[in-house]
DSSP file (Angstrom, degrees, kcal/mol; ACC not computed):
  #  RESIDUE AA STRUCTURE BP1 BP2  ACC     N-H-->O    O-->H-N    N-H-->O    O-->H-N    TCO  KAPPA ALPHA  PHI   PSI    X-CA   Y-CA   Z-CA
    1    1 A X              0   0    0      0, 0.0     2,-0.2     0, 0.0     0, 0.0   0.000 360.0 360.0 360.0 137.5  -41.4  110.9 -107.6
    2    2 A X        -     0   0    0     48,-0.0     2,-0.3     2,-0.0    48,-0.0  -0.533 360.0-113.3 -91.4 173.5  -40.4  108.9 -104.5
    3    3 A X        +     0   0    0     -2,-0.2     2,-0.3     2,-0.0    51,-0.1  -0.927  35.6 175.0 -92.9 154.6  -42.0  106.3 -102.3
    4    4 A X        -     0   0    0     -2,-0.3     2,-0.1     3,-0.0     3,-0.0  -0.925  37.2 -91.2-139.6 162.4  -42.8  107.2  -98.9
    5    5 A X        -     0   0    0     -2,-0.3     2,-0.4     1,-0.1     5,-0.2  -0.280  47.3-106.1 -65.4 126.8  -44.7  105.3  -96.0
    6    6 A X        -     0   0    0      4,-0.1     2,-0.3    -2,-0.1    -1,-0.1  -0.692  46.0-168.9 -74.7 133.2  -48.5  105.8  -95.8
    7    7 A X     >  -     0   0    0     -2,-0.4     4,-1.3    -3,-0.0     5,-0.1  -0.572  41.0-114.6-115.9 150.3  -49.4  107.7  -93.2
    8    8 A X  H  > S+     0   0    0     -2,-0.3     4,-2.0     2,-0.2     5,-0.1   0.927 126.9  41.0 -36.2 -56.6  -52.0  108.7  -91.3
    9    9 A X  H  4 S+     0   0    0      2,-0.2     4,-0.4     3,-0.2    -1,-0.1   0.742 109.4  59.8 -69.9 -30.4  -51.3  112.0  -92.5
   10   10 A X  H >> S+     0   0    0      2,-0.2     4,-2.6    -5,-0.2     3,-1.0   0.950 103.7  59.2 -30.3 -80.6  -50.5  110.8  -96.2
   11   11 A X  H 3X S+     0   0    0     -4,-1.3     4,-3.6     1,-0.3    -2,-0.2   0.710 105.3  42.2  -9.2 -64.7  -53.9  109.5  -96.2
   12   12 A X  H 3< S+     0   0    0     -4,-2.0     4,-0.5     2,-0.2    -1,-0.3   0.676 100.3  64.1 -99.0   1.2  -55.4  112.4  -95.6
   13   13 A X  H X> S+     0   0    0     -3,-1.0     3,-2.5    -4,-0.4     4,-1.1   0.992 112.3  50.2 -27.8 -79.1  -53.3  114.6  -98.0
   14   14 A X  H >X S+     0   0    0     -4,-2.6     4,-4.9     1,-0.3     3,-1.7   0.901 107.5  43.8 -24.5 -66.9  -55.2  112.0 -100.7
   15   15 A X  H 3X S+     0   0    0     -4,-3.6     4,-0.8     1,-0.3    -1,-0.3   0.635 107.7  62.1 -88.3  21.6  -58.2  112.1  -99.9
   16   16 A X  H <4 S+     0   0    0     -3,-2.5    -1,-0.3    -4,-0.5     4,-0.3   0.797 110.9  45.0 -39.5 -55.9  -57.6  116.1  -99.7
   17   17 A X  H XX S+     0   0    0     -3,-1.7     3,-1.7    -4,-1.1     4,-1.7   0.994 109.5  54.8 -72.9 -61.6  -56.7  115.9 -103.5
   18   18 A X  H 3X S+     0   0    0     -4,-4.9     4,-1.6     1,-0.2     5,-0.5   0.902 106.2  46.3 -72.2 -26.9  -59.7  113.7 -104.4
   19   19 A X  H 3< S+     0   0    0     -4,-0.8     4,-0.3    -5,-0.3    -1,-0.2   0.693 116.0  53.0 -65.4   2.6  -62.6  116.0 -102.9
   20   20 A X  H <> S+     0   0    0     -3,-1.7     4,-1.4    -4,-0.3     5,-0.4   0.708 115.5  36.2 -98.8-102.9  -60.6  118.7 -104.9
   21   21 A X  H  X S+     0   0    0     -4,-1.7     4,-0.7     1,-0.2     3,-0.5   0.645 115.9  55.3 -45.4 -34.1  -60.7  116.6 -108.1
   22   22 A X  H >X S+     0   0    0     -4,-1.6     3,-2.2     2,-0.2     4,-0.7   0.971 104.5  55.7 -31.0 -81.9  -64.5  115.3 -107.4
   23   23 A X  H 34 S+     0   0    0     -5,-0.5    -2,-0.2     1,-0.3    -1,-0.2   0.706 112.3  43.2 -35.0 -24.4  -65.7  119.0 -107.1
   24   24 A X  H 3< S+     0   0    0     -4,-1.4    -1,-0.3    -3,-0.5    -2,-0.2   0.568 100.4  64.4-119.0  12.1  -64.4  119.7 -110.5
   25   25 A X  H << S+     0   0    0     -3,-2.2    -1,-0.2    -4,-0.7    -2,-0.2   0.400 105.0  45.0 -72.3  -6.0  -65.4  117.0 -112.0
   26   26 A X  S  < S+     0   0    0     -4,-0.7    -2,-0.2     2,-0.0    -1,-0.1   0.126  94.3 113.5-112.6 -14.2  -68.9  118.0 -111.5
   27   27 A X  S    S-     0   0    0     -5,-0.5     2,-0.7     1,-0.1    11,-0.1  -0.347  71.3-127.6 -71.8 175.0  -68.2  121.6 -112.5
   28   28 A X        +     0   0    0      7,-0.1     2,-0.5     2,-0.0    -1,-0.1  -0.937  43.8 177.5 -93.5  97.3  -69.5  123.3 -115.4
   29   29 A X        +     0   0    0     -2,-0.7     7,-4.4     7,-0.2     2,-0.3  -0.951   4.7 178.4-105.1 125.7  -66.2  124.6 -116.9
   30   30 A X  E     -A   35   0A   0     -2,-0.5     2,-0.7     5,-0.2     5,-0.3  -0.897  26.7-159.8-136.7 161.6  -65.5  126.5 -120.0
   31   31 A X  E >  S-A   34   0A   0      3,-3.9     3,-0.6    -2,-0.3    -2,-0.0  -0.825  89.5 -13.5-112.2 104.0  -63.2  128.0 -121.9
   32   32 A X  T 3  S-     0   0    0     -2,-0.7    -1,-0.2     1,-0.2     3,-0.1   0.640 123.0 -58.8  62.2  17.4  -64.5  130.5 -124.2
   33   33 A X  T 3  S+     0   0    0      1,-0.4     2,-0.2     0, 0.0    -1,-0.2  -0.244 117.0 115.2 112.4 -56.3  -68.1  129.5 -123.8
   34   34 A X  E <  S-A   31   0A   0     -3,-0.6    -3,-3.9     1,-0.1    -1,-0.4  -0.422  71.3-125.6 -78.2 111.3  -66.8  125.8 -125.1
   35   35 A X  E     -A   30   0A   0     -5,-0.3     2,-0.3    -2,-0.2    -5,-0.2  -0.176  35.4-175.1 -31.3 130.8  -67.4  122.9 -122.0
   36   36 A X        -     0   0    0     -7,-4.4    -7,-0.2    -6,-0.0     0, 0.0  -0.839  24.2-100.1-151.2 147.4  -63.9  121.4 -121.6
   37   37 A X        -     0   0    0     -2,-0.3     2,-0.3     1,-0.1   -12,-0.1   0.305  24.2-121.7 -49.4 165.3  -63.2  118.5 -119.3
   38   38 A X        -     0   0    0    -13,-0.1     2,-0.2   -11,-0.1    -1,-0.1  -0.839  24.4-161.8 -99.4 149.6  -61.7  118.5 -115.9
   39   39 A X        -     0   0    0     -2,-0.3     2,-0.4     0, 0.0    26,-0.1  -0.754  32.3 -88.4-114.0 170.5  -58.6  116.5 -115.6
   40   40 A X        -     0   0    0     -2,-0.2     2,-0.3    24,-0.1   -22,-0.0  -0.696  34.1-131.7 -91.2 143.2  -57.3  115.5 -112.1
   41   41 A X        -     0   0    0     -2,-0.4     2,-0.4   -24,-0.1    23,-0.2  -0.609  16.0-160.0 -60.3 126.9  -54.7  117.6 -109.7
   42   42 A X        -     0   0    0     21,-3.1     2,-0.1    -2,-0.3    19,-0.1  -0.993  12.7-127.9-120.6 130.0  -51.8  116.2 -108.1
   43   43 A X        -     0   0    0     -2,-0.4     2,-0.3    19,-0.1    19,-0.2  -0.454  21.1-170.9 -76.5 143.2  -49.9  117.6 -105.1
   44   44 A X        -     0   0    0     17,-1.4     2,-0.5    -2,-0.1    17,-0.3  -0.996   4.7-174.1-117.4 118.5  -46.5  118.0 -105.2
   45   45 A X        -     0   0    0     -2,-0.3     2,-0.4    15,-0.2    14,-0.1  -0.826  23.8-126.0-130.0 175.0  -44.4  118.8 -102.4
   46   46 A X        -     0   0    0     -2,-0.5     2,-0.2    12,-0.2    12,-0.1  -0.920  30.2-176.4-122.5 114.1  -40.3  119.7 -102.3
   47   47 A X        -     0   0    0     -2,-0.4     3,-0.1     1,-0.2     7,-0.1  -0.532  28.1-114.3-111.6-178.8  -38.3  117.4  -99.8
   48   48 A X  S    S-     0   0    0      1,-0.4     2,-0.2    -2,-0.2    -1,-0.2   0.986  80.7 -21.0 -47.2 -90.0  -34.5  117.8  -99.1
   49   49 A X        -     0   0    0      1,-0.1     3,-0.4    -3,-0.1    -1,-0.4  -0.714  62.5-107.3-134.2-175.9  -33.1  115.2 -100.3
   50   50 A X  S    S+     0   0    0     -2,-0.2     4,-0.2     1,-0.2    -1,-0.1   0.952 126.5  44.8 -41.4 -64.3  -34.1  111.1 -101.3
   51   51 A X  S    S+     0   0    0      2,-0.1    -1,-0.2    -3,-0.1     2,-0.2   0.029  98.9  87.9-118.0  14.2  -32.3  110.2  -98.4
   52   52 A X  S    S-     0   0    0     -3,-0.4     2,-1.2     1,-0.1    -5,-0.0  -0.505  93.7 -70.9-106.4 164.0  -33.8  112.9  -95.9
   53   53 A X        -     0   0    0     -2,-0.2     2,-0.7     1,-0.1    -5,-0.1  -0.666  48.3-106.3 -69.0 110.0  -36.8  112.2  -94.0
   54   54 A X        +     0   0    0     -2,-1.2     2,-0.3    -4,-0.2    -1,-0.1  -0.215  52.9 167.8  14.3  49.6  -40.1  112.1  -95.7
   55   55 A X        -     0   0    0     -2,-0.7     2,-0.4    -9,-0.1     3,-0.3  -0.709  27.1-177.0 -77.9 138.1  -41.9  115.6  -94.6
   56   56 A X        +     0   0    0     -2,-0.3     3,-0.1     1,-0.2    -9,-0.1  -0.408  55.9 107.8-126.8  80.3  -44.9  117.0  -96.1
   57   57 A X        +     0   0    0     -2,-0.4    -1,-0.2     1,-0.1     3,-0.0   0.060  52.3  89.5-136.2  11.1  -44.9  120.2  -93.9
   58   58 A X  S    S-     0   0    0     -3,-0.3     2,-1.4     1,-0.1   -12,-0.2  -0.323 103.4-113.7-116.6  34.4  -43.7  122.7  -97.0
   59   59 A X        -     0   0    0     -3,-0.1     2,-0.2   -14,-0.1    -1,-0.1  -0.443  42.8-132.8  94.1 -67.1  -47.7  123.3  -98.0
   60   60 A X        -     0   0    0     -2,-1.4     2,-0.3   -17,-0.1   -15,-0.2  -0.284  16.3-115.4 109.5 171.4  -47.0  121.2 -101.6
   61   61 A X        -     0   0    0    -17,-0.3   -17,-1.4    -2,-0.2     2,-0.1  -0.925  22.4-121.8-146.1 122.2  -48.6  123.0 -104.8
   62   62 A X        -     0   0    0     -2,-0.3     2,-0.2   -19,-0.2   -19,-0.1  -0.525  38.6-176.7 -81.4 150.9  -51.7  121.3 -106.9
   63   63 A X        +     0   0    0    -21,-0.1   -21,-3.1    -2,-0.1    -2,-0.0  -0.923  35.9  29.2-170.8 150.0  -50.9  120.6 -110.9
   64   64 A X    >   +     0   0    0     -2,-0.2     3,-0.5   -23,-0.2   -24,-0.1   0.276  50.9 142.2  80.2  11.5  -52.3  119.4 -114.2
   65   65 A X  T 3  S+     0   0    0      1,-0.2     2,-0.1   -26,-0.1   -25,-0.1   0.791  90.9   7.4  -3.0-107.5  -55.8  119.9 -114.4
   66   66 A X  T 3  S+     0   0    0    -27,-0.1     2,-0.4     2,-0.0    -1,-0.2  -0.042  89.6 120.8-106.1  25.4  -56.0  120.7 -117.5
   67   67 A X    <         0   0    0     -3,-0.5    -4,-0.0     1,-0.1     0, 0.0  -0.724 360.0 360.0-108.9 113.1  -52.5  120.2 -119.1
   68   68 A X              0   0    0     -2,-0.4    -1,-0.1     0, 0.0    -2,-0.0   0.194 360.0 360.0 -89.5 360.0  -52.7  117.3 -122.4
């Protein structure tokens, strides 16, 4: 994890995530029949370096739903 400046575009990354994590938090999901909770998704995106400029223009990949 880094920090980077909130953005306009940051911003709406987030609230990207959370209508993503809302939606499955209202599903019915099961695993064998058996309910099992939703956990939340977090984007992840692959920069250069620390020291490079702060782009999030490499699409990012969602993770950890459901990972304990």
């Amino acid at each position: 994890p880094i920090n980077y400046a909130t953005t306009e575009e940051t911003m709406r990354l987030r609230a990207e995530v959370d209508e993503i994590n809302a939606c499955l938090a209202g599903a019915d999901i099961r695993l064998d029949g058996s309910p099992i909770a939703s956990g939340f998704l977090t984007r992840r995106f692959q920069i250069e370096s620390r020291d490079a400029p702060h782009t999030f223009d490499r699409v990012g990949r969602l993770y950890d739903a459901w990972c304990n």
